[in-house]
Every structure is written in structure tokens, then in C-alpha cells.
C-alpha positions in Angstrom: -5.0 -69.4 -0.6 -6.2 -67.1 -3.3 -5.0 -63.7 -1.5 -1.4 -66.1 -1.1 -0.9 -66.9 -4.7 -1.6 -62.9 -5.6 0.9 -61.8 -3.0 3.9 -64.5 -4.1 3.4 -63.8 -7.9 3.7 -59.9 -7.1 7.1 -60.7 -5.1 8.3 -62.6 -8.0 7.5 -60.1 -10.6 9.0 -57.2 -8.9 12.1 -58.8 -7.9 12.1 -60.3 -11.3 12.3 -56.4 -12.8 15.9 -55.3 -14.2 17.2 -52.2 -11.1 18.1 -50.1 -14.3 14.1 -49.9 -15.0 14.1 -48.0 -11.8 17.2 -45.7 -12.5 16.1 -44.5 -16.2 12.4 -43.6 -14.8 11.9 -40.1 -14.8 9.4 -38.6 -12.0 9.1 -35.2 -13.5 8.8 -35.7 -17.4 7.6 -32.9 -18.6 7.2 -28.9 -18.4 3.3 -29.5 -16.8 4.7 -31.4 -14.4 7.6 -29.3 -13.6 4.9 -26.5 -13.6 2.9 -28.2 -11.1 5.4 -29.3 -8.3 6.7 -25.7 -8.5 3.3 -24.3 -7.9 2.6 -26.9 -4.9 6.2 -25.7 -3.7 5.5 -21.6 -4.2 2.0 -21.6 -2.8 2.7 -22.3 0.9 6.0 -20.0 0.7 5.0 -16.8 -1.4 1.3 -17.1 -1.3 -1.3 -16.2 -4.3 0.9 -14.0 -5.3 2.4 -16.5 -7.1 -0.2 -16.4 -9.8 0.1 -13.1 -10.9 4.0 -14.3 -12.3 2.1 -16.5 -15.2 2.8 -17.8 -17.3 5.6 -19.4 -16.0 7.9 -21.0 -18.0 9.8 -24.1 -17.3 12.9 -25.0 -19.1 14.7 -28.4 -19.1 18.7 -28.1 -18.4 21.1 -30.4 -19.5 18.4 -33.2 -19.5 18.8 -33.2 -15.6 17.1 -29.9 -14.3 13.7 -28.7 -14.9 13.9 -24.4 -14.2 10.8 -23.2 -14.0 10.2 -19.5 -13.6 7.2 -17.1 -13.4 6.7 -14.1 -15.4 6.4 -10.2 -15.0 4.4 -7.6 -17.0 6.8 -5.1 -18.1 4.6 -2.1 -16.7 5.1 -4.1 -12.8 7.8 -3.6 -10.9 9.0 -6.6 -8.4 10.3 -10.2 -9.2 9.2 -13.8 -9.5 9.2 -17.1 -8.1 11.9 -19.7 -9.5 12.3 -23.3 -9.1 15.1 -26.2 -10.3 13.8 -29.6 -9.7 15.7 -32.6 -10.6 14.3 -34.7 -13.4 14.9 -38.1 -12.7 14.2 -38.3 -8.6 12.0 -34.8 -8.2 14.4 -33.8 -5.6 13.9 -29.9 -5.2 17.9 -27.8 -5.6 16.6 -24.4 -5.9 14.1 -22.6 -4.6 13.9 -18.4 -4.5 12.3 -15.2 -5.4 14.3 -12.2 -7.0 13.3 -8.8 -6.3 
């Protein structure tokens, strides 16, 4: 009866909560964030590599798109890792490496 009570009061207040309190929620907030989906997305592509482009900077575009981008020492020649991910959903648009 207990577990029945806990279950119906959860029903009630999530279909009690305002759909815009979904919408405005962002799932990738902040640049450490942004820097941490782009590294779980880099890893498996580019390899360990990928840690020689720190620091990496992520930049927020139009409130919308978090660009994040590594690095590269002036004295070493090649390119780095970039990344746009979508603020509010954390749906990846961009991934690629320049050379």
C-alpha cells in the first residue's frame, strides 16, 4: 500500500510540472561540461592524441552552441580536435579535426 501511495504521488507531481520546465533546461550548461562531452566524443575517434591539444577551449555561440576546440603549441605542426554541441538538448552538429 505504502510502495502504491509513493508511485501515485510521483505520477501526480510530474504530470503536475509546467512542459516549459522541460524546454528552458539546459543539459550542457557550462564550458566544463562542454569540455567533457567533447573529450568522451574525441577519445574513441582521434585517440590520446587528443590530450596533447590542451587546453581546449570551449566557447558558447549565440547562447545555442557550445564550440569547443583544442590547442596547438606554436613550435608543432598538425591541427586539433573541434566540437559544437547544442546547449539546450546535448545533440552533437559538429564533429572534426583540421590538419
Amino acid at each position: 500500500m505504502r510502495n502504491i501511495v509513493l508511485i501515485i504521488v510521483t505520477i501526480l507531481s510530474c504530470s503536475s510540472m509546467k512542459k516549459e520546465n522541460f524546454q528552458t533546461m539546459d543539459y550542457v550548461p557550462n564550458q566544463e561540461t562542454a569540455i567533457k562531452i567533447a573529450e568522451a566524443i574525441w577519445l574513441p575517434l582521434y585517440g590520446e592524441s587528443i590530450y596533447e591539444k590542451k587546453p581546449y577551449k570551449a566557447t558558447l555561440i549565440d547562447n545555442n552552441i557550445w564550440r569547443v576546440e583544442g590547442t596547438l603549441d606554436s613550435e608543432k605542426i598538425g591541427g586539433v580536435p573541434i566540437i559544437e554541441i547544442q546547449k539546450k538538448d546535448c545533440k552533437i552538429l559538429k564533429v572534426t579535426h583540421t590538419k
